[in-house]
C-alpha positions as CSV (number, residue, x, y, z in Angstrom):
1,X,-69.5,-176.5,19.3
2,X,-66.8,-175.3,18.0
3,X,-65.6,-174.9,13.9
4,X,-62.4,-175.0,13.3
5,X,-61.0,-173.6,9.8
6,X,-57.3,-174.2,9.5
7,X,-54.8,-173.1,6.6
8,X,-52.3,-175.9,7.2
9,X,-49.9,-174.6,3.9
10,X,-49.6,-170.9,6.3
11,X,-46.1,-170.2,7.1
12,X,-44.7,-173.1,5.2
13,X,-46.7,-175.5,6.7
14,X,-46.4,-174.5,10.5
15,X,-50.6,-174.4,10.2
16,X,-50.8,-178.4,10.3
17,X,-48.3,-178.8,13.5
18,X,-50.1,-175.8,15.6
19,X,-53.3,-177.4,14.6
20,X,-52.1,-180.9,15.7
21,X,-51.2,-179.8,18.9
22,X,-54.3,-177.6,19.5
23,X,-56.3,-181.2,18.3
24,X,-54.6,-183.1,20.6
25,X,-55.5,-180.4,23.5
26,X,-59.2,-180.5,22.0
27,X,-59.4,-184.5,22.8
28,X,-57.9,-184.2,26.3
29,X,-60.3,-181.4,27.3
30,X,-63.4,-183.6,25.7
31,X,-63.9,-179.6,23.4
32,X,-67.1,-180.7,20.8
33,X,-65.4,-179.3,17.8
34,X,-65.7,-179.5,14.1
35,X,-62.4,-178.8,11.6
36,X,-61.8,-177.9,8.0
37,X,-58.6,-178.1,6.3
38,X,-58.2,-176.0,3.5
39,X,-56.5,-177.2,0.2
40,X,-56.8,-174.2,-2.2
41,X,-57.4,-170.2,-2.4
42,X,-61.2,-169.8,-1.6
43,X,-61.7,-172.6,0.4
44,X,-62.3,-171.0,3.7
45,X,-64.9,-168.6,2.3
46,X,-66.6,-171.2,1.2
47,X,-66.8,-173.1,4.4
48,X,-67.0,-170.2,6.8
49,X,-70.6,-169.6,4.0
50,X,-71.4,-173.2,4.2
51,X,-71.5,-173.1,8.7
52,X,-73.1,-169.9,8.3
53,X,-76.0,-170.8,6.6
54,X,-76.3,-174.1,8.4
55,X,-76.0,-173.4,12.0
56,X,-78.0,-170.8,14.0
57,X,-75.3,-169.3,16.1
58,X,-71.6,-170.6,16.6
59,X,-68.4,-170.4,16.9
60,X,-65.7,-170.3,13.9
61,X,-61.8,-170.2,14.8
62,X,-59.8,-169.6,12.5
63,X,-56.2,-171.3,12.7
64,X,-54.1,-169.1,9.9
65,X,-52.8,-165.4,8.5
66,X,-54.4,-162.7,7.6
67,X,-55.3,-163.8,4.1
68,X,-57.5,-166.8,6.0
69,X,-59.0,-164.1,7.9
70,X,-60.0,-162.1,5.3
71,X,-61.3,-165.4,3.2
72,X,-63.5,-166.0,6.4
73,X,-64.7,-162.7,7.0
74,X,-65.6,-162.3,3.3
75,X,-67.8,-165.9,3.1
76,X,-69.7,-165.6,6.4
77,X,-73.3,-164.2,5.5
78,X,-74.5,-163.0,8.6
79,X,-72.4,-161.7,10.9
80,X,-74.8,-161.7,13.8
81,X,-74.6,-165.7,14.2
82,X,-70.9,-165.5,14.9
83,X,-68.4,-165.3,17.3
84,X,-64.7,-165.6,15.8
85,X,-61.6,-166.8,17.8
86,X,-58.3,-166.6,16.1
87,X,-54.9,-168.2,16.7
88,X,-52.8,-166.8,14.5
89,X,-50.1,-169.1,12.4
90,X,-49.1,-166.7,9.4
91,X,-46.3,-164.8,8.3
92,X,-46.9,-161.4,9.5
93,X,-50.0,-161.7,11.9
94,X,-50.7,-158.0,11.6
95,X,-54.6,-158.5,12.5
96,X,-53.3,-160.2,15.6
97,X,-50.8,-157.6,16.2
98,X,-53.8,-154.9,16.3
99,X,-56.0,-156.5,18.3
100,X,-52.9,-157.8,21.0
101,X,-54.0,-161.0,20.6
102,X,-51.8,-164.0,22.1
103,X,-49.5,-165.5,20.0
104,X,-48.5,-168.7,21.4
105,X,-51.2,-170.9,19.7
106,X,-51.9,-172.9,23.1
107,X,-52.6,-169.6,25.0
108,X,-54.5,-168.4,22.3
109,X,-56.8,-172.0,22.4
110,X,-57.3,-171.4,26.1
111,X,-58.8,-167.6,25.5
112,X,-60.9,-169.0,23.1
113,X,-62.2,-172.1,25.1
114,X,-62.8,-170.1,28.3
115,X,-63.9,-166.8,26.7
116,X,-63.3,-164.2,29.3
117,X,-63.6,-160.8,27.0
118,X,-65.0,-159.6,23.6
119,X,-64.7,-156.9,21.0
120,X,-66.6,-155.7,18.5
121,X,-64.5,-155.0,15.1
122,X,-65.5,-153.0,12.5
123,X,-65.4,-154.5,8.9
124,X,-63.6,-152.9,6.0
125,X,-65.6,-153.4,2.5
126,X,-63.7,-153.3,-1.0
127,X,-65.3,-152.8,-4.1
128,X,-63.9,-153.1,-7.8
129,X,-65.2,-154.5,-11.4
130,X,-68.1,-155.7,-10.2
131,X,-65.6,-157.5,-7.7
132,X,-66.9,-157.2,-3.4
133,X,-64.9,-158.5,-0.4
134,X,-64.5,-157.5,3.2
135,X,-61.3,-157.1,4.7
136,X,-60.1,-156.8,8.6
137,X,-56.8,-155.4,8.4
138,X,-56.3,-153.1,4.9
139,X,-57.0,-152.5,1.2
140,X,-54.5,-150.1,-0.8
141,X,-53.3,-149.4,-4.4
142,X,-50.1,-149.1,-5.6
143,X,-46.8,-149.9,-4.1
144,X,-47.7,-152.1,-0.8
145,X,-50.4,-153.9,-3.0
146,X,-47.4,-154.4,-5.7
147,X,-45.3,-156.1,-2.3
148,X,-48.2,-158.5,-1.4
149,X,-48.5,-159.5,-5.0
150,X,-45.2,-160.4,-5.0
151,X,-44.5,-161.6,-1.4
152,X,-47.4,-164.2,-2.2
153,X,-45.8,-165.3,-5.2
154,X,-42.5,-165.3,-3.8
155,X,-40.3,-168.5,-3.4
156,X,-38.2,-166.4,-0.3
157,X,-41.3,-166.4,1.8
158,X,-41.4,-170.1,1.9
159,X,-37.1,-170.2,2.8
160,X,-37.7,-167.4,5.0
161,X,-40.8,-168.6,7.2
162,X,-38.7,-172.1,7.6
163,X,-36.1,-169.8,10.0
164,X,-39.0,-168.2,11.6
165,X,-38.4,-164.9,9.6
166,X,-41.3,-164.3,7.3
167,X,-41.6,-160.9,7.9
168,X,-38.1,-159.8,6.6
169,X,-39.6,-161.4,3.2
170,X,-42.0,-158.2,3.0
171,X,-38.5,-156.1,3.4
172,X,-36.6,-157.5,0.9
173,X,-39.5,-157.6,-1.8
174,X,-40.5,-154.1,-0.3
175,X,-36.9,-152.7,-1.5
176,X,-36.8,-154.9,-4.5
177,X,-40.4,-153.2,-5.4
178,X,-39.1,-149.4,-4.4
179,X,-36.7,-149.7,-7.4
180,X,-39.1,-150.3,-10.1
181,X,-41.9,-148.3,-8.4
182,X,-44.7,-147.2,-10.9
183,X,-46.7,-143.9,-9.6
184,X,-50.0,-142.8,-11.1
185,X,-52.0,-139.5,-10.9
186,X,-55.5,-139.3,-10.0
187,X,-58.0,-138.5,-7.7
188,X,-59.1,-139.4,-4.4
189,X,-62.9,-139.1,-3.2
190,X,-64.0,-139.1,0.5
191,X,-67.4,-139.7,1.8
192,X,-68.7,-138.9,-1.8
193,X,-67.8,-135.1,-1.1
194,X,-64.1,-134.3,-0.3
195,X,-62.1,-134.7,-3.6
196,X,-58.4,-134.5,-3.2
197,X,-56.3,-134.8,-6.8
198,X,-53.1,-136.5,-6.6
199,X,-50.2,-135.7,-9.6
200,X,-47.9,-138.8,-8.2
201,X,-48.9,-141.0,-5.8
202,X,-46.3,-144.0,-5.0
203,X,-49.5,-145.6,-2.9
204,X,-53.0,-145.2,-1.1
205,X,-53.5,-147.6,1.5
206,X,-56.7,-147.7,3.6
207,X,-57.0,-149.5,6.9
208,X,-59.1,-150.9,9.7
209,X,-55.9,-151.6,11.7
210,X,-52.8,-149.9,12.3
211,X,-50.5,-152.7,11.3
212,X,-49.8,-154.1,7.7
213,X,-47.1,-155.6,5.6
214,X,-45.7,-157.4,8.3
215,X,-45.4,-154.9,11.0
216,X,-45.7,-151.2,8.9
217,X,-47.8,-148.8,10.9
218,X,-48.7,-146.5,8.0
219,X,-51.8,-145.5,10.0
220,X,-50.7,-145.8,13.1
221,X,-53.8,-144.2,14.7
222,X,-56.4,-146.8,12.6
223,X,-58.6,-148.1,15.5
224,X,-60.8,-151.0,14.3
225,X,-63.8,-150.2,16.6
226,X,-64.3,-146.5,15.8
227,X,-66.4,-146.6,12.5
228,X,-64.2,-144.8,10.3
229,X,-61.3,-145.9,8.1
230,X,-57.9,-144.5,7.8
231,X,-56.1,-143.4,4.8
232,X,-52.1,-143.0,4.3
233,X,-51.5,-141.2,0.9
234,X,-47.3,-141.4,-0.1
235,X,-46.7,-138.6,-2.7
236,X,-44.0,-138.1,-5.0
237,X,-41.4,-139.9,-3.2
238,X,-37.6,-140.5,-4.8
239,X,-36.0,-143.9,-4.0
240,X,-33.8,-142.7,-1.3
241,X,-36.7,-140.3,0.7
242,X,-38.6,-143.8,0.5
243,X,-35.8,-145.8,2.2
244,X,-35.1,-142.8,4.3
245,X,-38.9,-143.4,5.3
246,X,-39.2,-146.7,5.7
247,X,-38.1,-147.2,9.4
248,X,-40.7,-144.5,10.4
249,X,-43.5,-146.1,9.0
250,X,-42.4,-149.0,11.3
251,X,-42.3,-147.0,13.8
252,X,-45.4,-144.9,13.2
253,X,-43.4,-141.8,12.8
254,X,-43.7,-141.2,9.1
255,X,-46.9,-138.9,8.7
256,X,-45.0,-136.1,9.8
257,X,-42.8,-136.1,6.4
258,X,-44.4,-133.4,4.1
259,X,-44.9,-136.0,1.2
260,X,-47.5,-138.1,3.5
261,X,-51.0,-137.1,4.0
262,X,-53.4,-139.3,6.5
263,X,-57.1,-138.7,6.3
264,X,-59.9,-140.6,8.2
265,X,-63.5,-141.6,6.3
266,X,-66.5,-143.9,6.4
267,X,-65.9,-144.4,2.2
268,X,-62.8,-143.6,0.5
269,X,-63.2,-143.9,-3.6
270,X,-59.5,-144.0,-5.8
271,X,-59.8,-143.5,-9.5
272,X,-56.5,-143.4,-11.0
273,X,-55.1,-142.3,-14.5
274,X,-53.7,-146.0,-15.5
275,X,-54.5,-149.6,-13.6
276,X,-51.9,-150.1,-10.6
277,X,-51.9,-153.3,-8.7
278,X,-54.4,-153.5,-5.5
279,X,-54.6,-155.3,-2.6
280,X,-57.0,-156.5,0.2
281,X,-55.7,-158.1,3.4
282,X,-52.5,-158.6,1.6
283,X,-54.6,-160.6,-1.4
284,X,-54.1,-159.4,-4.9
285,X,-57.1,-158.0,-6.6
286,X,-54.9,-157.2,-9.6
287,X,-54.9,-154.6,-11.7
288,X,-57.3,-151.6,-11.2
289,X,-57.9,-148.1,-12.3
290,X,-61.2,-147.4,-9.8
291,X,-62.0,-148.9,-6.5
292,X,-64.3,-147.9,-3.5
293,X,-63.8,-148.7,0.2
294,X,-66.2,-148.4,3.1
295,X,-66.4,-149.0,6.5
296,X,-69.2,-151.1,8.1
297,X,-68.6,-150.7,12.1
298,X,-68.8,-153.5,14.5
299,X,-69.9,-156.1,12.4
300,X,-68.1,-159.1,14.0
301,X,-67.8,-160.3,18.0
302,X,-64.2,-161.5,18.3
303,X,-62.9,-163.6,21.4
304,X,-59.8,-161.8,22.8
């Protein structure tokens, strides 16, 4: 059996025609299957919980981004009991770029329907005001959590994603968000030992993946199967070294700029001066001064 958890809103509704014709492919194949449509934020935590406490061992597929991902991974209760296929229908598809997963959703249904190779990923864990969720791809601070908060918000993703161009949406915000870019000072903790003070940071992100932010490799050596997280730290940066930068960190060429510092850890702890905006899997978590990631390594089988 199969359980099916589709976002059918993800990239302006593209979610409800890939999942009609992966249904239709279902039927003709005579695939036992289960599907839940989501309708609002939260709703695939709460089923990927519900299947999770219900059957023994299964598995889920999620039909979505990487915000439906991260819902998912955050609501199933014991990772042991699943095996997760994914056939990616969001705007950026980072988690999907990362793992080289297919693209073309009726490629992708076939991997996951005659399952021919696994992996093992490690899950990323973020904690905040009392607040805990896991993520698969990345959790940061500052100025690429400022760009998800607005991309999600954004009327242009939804104009963009109709011409098949969501990820320029993350571009235009991104320069948009460079010229009213607020820094912070602070202090950055790893594994409850190494503390490294920043004066101005423009942004801390941490990742179990290389990709994020629609395509930007700002740890381009992350490797979601190796029990450590990786950590891109962008200093004191003036608007035109940032746009000077930005077609490195597509490229994964920026960390040899003398104003970016990578580090690897199994925790990472941020406490900054004043609150900046923070993110997880591209998902606002608002406004925070202190926040704690960790890494819990390969937590969840994945069909690739």
């Amino acid at each position: 059996m199969y359980y099916f958890i589709i976002n059918p809103n993800s990239k302006s509704g593209q979610g409800r025609h890939i999942w009609n014709t992966i249904e239709k492919i279902l039927i003709r194949k005579n695939v036992s299957y289960k599907a839940y449509l989501t309708r609002a934020a939260y709703d695939a935590l709460q089923i990927a919980n519900q299947i999770t406490l219900e059957q023994e061992r299964c598995t889920i597929v999620i039909v979505g981004g990487d915000g439906t991902v991260n819902e998912v991974l955050s609501g199933i209760s014991d990772y042991q009991k699943i095996t997760l296929g994914f056939i990616p229908a969001g705007s950026s598809n980072d988690l999907a770029k990362g793992l080289h997963l297919e693209t073309d959703p009726i490629k992708a249904l076939k991997a996951i329907i005659n399952p021919k190779h696994y992996h093992y990923m490690d899950v990323g864990v973020i904690q905040y005001d009392h607040c805990h969720k896991n993520f698969g791809v990345s959790a940061g601070i500052g100025f690429d959590a400022a760009v998800c908060h607005q991309v999600l918000h954004s009327r242009l993703k939804s104009v963009l994603n109709k011409f098949h161009l969501g990820k320029l949406t993350y571009m235009a915000i991104g320069l948009k968000q460079l010229m009213k870019r607020k820094k912070s000072g602070g202090t950055l903790i790893l594994d409850h030992a190494r503390k490294i003070p920043f004066e101005t940071v423009l942004f801390i992100t941490v990742m179990n993946h290389p990709y994020e932010g629609g395509g930007f490799q700002f740890c381009p050596l992350a490797d979601d199967s190796d029990g450590y997280l990786d950590i891109c730290v962008a200093g004191n940066l003036s608007l035109f070294k940032c746009l000077y930068l930005l077609p490195f960190a597509f490229l994964g060429r920026h960390t040899r700029f003398k104003q970016i510092e990578t580090y690897r850890a199994k925790h990472v702890e941020i406490i900054a001066d004043s609150p900046l905006p923070v993110h997880c899997d591209g998902e606002s978590c608002g406004f925070q001064k202190s926040l704690s990631m960790s890494i819990e390594p390969k937590q969840i089988r994945l069909i690739t």
